[in-house]
N, C-alpha and C positions, 0 to 999 in steps of 0.2 A: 504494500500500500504506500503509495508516494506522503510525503510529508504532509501538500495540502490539504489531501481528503482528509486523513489523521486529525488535522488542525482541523477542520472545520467540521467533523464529528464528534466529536467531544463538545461535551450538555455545557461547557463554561466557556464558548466562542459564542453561543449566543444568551444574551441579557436573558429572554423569555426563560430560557431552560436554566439557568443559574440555580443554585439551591439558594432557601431561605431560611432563617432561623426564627419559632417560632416559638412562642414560650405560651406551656398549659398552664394558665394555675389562676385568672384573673384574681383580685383582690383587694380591698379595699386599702390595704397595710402596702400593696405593692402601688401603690398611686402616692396616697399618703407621704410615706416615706422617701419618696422621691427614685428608688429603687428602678420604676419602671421605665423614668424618662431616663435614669443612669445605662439601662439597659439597652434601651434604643440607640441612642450616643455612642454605644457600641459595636450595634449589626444588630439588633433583633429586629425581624421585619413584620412581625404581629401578633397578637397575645389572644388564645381564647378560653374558654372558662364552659365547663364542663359540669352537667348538676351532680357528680358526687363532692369533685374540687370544692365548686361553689357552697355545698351542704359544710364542707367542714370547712372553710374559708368565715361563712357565715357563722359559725357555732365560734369557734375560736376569734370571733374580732370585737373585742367591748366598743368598738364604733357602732358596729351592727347589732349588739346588743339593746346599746342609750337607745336605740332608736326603734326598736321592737316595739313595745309600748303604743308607742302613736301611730305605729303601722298600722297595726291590730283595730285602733280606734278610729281611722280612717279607711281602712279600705276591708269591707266583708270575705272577700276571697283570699286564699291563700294564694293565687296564682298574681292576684293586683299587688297584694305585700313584697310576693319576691318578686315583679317589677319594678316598682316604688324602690326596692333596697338594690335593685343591682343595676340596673339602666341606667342610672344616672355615672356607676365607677365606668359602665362601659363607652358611655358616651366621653366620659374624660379621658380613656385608651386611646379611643377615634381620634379626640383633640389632642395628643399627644403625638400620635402615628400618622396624622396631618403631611408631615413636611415628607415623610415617608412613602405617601402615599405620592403626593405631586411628585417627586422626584421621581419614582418610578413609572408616571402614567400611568397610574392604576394596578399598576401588578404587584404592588405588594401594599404593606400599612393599613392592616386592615384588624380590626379585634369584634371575634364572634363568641357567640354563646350557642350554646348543641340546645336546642326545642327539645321539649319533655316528652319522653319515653311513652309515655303515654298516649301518644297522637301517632305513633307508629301504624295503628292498621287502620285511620283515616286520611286519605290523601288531602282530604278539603277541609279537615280542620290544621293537618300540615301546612298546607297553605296558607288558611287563614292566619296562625298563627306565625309564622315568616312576615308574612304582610303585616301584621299588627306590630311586630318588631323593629322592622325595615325601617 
């Protein structure tokens, strides 16, 4: 094989194919503490947050604890609570992963959350629930 094809098969000649580095664990202590934007500044290309992560993210953080209380007293459902408590660190990921994202046109800087397990054998409440996210 000549050197070019070589060269130009290999996934790090082209940006698209590049690996990324992406970190499971979102959290409120990983914002907080400045941890996340340290991380970025580094290479990480986007962070998502997974509901077992999240479960014990949530149970271990006395931020999200103070804050239980008045969830509970505002929003009826559990599904609005752990909106209310996690949307808001997720959207400060986004604002974070910002300059990451334009840099890359879109291919990378981006921080999700995995839809509850529970909506697995509905496609249209899959849906809906992505859409309500989005």
């Amino acid at each position: 094989m000549s050197e070019a094809i070589a060269t130009r098969s290999r996934p790090a000649a082209s940006p698209a194919l590049a690996p990324q580095l992406w970190l499971d664990g979102l959290s409120r202590e990983l914002l907080d503490s400045g941890a996340l934007a340290r991380l970025i500044a580094r290479g990480v290309h986007g962070i998502s947050g997974n509901p077992a992560l999240l479960a014990g993210a949530i149970s271990a953080s006395p931020a999200c604890h103070a804050v239980l209380p008045a969830l509970r007293a505002a929003y009826p459902g559990p599904q609005d609570r752990l909106d209310a408590l996690v949307l808001p660190d997720l959207r400060r990921a986004c604002d974070l992963l910002a300059a990451t994202y334009e840099g890359s046109a879109g291919r990378s800087g981006f921080a999700s959350i995995d839809l509850s397990a529970f909506l697995a054998n509905s496609s249209a409440a899959t849906v809906a629930a992505a859409l309500r996210l989005h």
